[in-house]
MARLODREN-229200 format. One record per residue (C-alpha): residue in one letter; x, y, z. Coordinates in pm, 1 decimal, decimal comma. Each point is the difference from the previous one (the first is absolute). Layout:
N
 code        X        Y        Z
    a        X        Y        Z
...
END
This chain:
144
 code        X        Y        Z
    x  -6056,1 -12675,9  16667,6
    x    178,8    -76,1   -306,3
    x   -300,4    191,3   -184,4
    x     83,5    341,8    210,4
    x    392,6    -60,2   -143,3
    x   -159,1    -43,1   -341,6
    x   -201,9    272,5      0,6
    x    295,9    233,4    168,8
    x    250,0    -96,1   -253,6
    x   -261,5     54,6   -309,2
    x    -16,8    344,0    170,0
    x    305,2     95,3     44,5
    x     63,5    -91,3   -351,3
    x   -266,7    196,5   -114,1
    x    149,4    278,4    129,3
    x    339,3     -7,5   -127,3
    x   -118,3    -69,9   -348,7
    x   -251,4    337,8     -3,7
    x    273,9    186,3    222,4
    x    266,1   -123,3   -322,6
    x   -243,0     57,6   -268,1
    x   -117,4    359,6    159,5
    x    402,9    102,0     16,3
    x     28,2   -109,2   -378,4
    x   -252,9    213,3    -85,3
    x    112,9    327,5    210,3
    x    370,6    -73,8   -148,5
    x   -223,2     14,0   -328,4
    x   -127,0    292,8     32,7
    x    355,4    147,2    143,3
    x    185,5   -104,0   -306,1
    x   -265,8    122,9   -241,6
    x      8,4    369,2    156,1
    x    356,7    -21,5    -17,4
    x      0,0    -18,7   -374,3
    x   -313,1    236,1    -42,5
    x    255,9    242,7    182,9
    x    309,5    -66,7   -186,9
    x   -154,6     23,7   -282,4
    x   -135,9    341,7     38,7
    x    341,1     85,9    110,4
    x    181,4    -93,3   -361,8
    x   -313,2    165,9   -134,5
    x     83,9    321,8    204,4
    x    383,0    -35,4   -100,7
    x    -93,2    -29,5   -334,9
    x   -203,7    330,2    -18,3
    x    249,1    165,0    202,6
    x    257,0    -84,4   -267,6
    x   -273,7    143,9   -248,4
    x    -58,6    289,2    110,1
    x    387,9     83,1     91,8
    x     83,6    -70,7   -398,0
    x   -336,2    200,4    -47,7
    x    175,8    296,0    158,3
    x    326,6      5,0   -156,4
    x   -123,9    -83,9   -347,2
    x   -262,2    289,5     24,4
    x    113,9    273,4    187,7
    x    355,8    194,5    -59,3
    x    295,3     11,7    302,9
    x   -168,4   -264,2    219,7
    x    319,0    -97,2    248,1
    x   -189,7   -174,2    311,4
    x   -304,7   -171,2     64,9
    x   -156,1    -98,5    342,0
    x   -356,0   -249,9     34,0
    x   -195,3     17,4    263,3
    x   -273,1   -229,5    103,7
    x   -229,7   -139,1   -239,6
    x   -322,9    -81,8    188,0
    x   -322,5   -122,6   -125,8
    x   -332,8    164,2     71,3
    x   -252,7   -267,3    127,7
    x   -254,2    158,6   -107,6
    x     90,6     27,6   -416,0
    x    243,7   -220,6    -30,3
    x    268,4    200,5   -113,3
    x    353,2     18,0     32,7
    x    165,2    373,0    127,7
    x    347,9    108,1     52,2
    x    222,3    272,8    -23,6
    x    335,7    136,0   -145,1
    x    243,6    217,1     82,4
    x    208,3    148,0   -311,2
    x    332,5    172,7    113,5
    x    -77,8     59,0    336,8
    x   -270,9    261,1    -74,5
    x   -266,6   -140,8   -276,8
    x   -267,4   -161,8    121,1
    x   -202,1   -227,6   -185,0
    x   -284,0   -226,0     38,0
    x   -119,2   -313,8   -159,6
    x   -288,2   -233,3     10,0
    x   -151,0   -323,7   -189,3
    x   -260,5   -259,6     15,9
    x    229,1   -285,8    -56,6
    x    367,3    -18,6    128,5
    x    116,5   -158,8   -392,5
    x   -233,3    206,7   -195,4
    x    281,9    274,7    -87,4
    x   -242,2    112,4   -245,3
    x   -281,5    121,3    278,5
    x    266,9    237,8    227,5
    x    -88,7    328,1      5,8
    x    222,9    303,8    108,1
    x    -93,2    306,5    221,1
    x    305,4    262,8     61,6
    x   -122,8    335,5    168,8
    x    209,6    265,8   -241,0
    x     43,5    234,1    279,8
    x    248,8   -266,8    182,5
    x    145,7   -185,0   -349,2
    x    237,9    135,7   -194,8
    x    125,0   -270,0   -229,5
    x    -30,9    110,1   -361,0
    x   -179,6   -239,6   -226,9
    x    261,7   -168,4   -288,9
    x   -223,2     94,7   -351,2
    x     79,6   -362,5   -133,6
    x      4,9   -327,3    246,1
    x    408,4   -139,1     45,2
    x    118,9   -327,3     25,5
    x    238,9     77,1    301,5
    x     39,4   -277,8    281,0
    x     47,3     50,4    379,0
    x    391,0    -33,7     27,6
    x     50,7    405,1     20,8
    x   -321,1     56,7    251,1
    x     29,7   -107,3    392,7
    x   -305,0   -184,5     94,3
    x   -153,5    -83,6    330,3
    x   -215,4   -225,2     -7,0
    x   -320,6    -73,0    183,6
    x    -14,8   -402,2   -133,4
    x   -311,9    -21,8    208,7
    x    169,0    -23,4    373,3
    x   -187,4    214,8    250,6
    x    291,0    -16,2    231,6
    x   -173,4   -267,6    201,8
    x    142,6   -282,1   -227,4
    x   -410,9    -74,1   -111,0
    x     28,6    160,9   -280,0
    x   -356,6    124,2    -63,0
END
C-alpha cells in the first residue's frame, strides 16, 4: 500500500515539474517573439523617420506626409511600404533590411507625382511638414 502512495506522489510530481518546466519554455518563446517584434517596430520607426527627412531634404514644397503599411514579402525577404506626399504623390519604397538605409530604393509613377526634385540635397528637419505616421501598427495593436 504505502508503495502505490509512493509511486502516486512520484507521479504527480513528475507532472508538475514537466507541466512547470513546459510553461517556462512557452513563456520563453512568448517573450522572445515579443522582442523580435518590437524590435522590427523601432526598426520600422526608424526608416519611417528616414524616409520622411528623405522627402523634405530632396524634394521642393513637401507640406504632408502619410505611411502606409510596410509589409514584408515572405518570399524575398524584403521590406515594402508606401507614401503619400501632400495628399496626391504617391510613392513607393522597398529594402532588404529594415536599418540598411543605404539598400531603399524609390519607385514614383510620374503620371501621379508632381513634386519637383530640389537640384542640391537640404538640411531641413520635420518641424514645418505634418507627418502621419505608420510606426508599424496595423490597426490591430500587432503591429506586423
Amino acid at each position: 500500500m504505502m508503495q502505490k502512495k509512493y509511486i502516486w506522489l512520484i507521479s504527480i510530481v513528475a507532472v508538475i515539474v514537466i507541466i512547470l518546466v513546459g510553461g517556462k519554455i512557452y513563456m520563453n518563446s512568448l517573450d522572445k517573439k515579443e522582442f523580435e517584434h518590437e524590435k522590427k517596430a523601432q526598426q520600422i520607426v526608424k526608416a519611417e523617420e528616414y524616409m520622411a527627412l528623405y522627402l523634405v531634404r530632396n524634394y521642393e514644397d513637401v507640406r504632408t506626409i502619410e505611411f502606409h503599411p510596410v509589409t514584408q514579402t515572405k518570399e524575398t525577404g524584403f521590406w515594402h511600404g508606401s507614401i503619400d506626399v501632400n495628399n496626391g504623390s504617391t510613392l513607393t519604397f522597398s529594402m532588404r533590411h529594415l536599418s540598411d538605409f543605404d539598400d531603399i530604393g524609390i519607385r514614383v509613377n510620374p503620371k501621379t507625382f508632381d513634386l519637383n526634385k530640389k537640384k542640391t540635397s537640404s538640411n531641413e528637419n520635420l518641424e514645418n511638414v505634418k507627418i502621419k505616421y505608420w510606426r508599424g501598427n496595423n490597426g490591430d495593436g500587432t503591429g506586423l
